[in-house]
C-alpha beads as a LAMMPS data file, in Angstrom:
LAMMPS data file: protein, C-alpha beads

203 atoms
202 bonds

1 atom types
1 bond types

-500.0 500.0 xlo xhi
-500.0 500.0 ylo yhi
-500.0 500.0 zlo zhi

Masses

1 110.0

Atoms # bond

1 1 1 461.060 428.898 -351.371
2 1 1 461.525 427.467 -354.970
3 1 1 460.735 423.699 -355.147
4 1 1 463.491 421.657 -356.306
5 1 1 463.507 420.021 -359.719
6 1 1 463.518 416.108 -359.393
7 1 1 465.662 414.557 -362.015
8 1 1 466.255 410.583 -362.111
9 1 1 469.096 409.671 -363.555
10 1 1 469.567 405.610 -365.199
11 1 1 472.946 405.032 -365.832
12 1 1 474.194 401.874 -367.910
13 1 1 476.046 400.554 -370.578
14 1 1 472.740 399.884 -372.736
15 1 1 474.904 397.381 -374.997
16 1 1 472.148 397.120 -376.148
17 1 1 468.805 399.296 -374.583
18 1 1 466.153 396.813 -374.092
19 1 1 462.715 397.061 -372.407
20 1 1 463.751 396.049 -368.742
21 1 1 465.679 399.524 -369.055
22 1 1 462.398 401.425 -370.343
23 1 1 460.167 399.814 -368.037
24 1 1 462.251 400.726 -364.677
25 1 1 463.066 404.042 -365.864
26 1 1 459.030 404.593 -366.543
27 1 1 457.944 403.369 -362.897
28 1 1 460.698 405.482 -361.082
29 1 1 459.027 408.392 -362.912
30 1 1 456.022 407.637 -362.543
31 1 1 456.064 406.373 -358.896
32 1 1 458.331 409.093 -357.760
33 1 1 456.934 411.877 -359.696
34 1 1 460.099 412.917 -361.225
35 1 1 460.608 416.246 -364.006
36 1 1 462.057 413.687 -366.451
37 1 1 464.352 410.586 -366.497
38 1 1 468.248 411.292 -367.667
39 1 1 469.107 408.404 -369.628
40 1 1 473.035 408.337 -369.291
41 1 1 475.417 405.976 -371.266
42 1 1 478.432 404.658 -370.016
43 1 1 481.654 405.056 -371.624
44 1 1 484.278 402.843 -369.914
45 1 1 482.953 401.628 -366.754
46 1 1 485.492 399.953 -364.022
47 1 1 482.692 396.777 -363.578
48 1 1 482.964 396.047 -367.121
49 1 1 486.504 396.495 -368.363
50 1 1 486.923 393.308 -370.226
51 1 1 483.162 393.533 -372.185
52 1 1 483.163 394.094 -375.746
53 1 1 481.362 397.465 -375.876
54 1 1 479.958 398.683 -379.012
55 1 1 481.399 402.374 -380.316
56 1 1 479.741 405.156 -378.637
57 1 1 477.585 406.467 -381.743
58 1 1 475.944 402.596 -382.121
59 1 1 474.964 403.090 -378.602
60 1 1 473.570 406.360 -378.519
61 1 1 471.409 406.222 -382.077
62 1 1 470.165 403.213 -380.407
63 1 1 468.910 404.855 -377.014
64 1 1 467.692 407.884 -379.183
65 1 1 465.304 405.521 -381.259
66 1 1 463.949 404.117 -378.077
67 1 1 463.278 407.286 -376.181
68 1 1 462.077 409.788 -379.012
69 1 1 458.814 409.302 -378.414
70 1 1 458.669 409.521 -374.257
71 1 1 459.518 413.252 -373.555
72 1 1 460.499 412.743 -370.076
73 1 1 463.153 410.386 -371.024
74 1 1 466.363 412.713 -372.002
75 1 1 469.255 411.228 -373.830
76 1 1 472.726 412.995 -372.012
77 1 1 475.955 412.520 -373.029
78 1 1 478.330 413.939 -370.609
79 1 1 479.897 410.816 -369.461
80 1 1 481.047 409.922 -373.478
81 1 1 482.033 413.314 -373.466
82 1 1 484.654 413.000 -371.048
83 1 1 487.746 410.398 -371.348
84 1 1 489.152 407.331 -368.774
85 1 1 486.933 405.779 -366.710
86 1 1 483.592 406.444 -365.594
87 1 1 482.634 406.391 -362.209
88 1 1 479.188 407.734 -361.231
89 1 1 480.820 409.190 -357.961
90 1 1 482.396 411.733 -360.273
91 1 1 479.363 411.851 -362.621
92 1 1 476.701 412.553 -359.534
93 1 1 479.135 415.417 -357.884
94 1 1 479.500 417.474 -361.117
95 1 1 475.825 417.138 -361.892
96 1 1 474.833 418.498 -358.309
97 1 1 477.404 421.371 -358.225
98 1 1 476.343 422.628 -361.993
99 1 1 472.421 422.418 -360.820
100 1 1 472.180 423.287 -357.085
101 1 1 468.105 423.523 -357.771
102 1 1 467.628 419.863 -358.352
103 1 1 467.454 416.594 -356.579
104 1 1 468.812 413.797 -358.395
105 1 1 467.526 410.302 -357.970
106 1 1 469.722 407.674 -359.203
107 1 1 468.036 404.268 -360.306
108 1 1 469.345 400.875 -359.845
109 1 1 468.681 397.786 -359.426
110 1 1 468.987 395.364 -355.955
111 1 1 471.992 393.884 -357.355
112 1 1 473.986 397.195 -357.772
113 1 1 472.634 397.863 -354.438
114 1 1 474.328 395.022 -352.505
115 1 1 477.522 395.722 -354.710
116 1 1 477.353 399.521 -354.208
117 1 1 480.000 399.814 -351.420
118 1 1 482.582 398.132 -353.831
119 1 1 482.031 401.111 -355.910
120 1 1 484.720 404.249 -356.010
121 1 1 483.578 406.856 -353.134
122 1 1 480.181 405.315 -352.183
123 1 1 479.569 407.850 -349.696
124 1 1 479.889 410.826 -352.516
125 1 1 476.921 408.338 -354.186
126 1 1 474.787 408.286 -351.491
127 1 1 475.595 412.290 -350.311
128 1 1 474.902 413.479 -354.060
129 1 1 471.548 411.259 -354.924
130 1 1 468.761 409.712 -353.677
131 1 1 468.744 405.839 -354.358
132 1 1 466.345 404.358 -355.875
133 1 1 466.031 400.564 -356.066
134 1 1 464.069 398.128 -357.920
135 1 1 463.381 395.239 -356.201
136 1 1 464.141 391.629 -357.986
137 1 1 462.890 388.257 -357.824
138 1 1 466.800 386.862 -356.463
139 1 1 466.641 388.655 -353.222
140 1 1 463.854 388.754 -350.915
141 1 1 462.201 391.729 -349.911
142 1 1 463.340 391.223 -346.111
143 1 1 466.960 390.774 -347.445
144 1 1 467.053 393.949 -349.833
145 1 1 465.233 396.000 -346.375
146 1 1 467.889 394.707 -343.789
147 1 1 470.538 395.881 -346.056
148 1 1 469.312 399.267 -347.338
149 1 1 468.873 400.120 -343.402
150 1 1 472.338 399.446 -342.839
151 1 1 473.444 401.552 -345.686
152 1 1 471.047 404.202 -344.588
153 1 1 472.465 404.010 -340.982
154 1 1 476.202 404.119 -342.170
155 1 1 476.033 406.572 -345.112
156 1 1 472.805 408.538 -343.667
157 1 1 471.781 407.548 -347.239
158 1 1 468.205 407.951 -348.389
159 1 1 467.063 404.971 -350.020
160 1 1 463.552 404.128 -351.313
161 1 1 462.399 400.885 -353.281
162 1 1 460.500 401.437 -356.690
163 1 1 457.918 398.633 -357.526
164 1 1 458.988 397.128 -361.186
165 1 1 457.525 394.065 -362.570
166 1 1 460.093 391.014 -362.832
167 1 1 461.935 391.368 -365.997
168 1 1 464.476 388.838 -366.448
169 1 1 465.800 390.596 -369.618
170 1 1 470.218 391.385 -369.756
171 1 1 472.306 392.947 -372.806
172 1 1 473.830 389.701 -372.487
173 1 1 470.530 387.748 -373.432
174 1 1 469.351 390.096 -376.350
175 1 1 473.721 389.985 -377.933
176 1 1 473.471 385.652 -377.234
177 1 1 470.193 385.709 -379.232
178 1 1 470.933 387.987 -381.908
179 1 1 474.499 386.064 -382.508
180 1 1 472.523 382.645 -382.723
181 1 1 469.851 384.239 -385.281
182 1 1 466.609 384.047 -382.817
183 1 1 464.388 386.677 -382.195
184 1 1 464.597 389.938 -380.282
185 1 1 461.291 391.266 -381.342
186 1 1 459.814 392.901 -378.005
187 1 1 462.897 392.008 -376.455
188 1 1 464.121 395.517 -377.604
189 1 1 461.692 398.420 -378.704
190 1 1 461.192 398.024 -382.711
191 1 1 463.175 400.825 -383.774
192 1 1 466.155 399.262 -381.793
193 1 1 465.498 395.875 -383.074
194 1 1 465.396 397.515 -387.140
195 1 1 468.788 399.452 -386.249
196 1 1 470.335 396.252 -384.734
197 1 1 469.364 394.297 -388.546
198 1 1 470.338 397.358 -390.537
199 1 1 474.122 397.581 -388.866
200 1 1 474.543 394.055 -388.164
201 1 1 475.651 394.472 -384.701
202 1 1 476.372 392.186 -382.365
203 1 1 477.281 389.151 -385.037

Bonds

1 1 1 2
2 1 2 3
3 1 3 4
4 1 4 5
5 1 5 6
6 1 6 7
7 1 7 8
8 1 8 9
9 1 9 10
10 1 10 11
11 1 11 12
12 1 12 13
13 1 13 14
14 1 14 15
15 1 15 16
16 1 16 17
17 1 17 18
18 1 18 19
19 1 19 20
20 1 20 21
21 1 21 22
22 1 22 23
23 1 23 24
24 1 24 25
25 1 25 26
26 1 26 27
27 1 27 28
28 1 28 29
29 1 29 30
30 1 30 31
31 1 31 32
32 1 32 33
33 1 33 34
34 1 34 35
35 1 35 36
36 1 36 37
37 1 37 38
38 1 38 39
39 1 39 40
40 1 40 41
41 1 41 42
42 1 42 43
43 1 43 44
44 1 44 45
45 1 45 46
46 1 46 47
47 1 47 48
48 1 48 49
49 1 49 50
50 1 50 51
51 1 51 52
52 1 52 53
53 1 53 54
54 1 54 55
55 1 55 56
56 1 56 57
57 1 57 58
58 1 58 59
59 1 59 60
60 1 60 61
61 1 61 62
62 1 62 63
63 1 63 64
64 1 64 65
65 1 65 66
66 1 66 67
67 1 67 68
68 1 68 69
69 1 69 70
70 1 70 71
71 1 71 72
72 1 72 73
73 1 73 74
74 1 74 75
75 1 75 76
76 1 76 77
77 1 77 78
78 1 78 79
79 1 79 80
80 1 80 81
81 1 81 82
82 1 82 83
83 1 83 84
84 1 84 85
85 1 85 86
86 1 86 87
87 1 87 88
88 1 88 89
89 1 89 90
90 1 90 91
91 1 91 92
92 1 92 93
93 1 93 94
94 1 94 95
95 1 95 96
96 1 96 97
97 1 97 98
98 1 98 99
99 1 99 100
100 1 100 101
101 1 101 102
102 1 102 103
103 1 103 104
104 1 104 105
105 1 105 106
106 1 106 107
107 1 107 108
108 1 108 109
109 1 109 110
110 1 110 111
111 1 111 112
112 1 112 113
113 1 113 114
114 1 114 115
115 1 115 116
116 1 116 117
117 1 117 118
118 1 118 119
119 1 119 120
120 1 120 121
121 1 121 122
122 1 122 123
123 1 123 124
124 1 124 125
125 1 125 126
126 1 126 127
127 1 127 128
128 1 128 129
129 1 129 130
130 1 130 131
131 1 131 132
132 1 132 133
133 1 133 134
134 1 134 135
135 1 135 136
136 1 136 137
137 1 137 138
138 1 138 139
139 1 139 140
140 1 140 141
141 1 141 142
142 1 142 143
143 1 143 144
144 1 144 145
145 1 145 146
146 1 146 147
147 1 147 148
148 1 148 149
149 1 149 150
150 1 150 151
151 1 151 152
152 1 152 153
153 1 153 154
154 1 154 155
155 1 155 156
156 1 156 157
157 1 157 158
158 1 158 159
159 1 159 160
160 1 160 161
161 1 161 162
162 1 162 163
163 1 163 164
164 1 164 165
165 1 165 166
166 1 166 167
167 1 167 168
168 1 168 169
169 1 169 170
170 1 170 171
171 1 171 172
172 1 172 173
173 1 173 174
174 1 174 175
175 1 175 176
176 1 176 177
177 1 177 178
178 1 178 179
179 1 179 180
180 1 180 181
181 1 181 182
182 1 182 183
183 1 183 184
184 1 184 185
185 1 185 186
186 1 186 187
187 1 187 188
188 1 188 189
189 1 189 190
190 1 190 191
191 1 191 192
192 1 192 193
193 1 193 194
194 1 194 195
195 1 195 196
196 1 196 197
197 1 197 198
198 1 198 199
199 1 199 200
200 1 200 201
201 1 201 202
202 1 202 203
């Protein structure tokens, strides 16, 4: 029998990418010994309708600067590709019908967790992917346990926590600084930070 590939998959707006992103993408594939990470950009998602979302291409020359030297971070488009609204329901069933030879782990963090049943078709989520969930200094650990069990014992879900150092690091943050001229440097990884300057985004 063939062993499955194990993809993770980090999904997000990355308006802009910053480090918090890097660093929980880097222990899910390290701690879950995942093929490679697919890094996958949001084009219109239903949570943030009313957000003023930079253009596709700013997004995705940023995410390529950060990730072009990690080779088990892959840059995929398909949710720009397609038009309306993305919901990850959709995304996660076309991915596992196209590639029947690979489980997909899909990262998030606690507070997508406890939100996750407010999301379209959360039992195609849970069917499609594994879950896995950093863990965040707002919830305790006893919390974030009592409530994956219950998803796992509704859904049948498989849910698994990945250890990530506290980063208290948002888009938000790194757009609020940049607008009031203070720094970003290792906020963002330097070739983000340079490509920020060069375009004068977010001013």
């Amino acid at each position: 029998m063939v062993e499955k590939k194990r993809i993770g998959i980090l999904g997000g707006t990355f308006n802009p990418v910053h480090i918090g992103h890097l660093v929980l993408a880097e222990n899910a594939y390290a701690q879950f010994h995942l093929d490679h990470v697919m890094i996958l950009p949001t084009k219109n998602p239903p949570h943030k309708q009313n957000q003023d979302i930079l253009g596709d291409d700013h997004r995705v020359a940023m995410l390529n600067r950060a990730i072009r030297e990690v080779p088990y971070f892959r840059l995929s488009i398909i949710e720009l590709d397609r038009s309306g609204t993305s919901y990850t329901s959709e995304t996660l069933e076309y991915l596992k019908k196209s590639y029947p030879d690979t489980d997909f782990y899909f990262i998030m963090g606690a507070d997508s967790l406890y939100n996750i049943e407010s999301w379209k078709d959360p039992d195609i989520i849970m069917k499609c992917a594994y879950l896995l969930v950093a863990t965040r200094d707002f919830t305790s650990d006893e919390q974030l346990s009592k409530h994956i069990n219950y998803l796992k014992m509704k859904y049948k879900a498989s849910i698994y926590k990945i250890s990530v150092p506290n980063i208290e690091l948002s888009s938000e943050l790194i757009r609020h600084r940049v607008q009031a001229n203070d720094t970003i440097k290792y906020f963002v990884p330097q070739a983000v930070e340079e490509y920020i300057y060069e375009n004068e985004l977010f001013k």
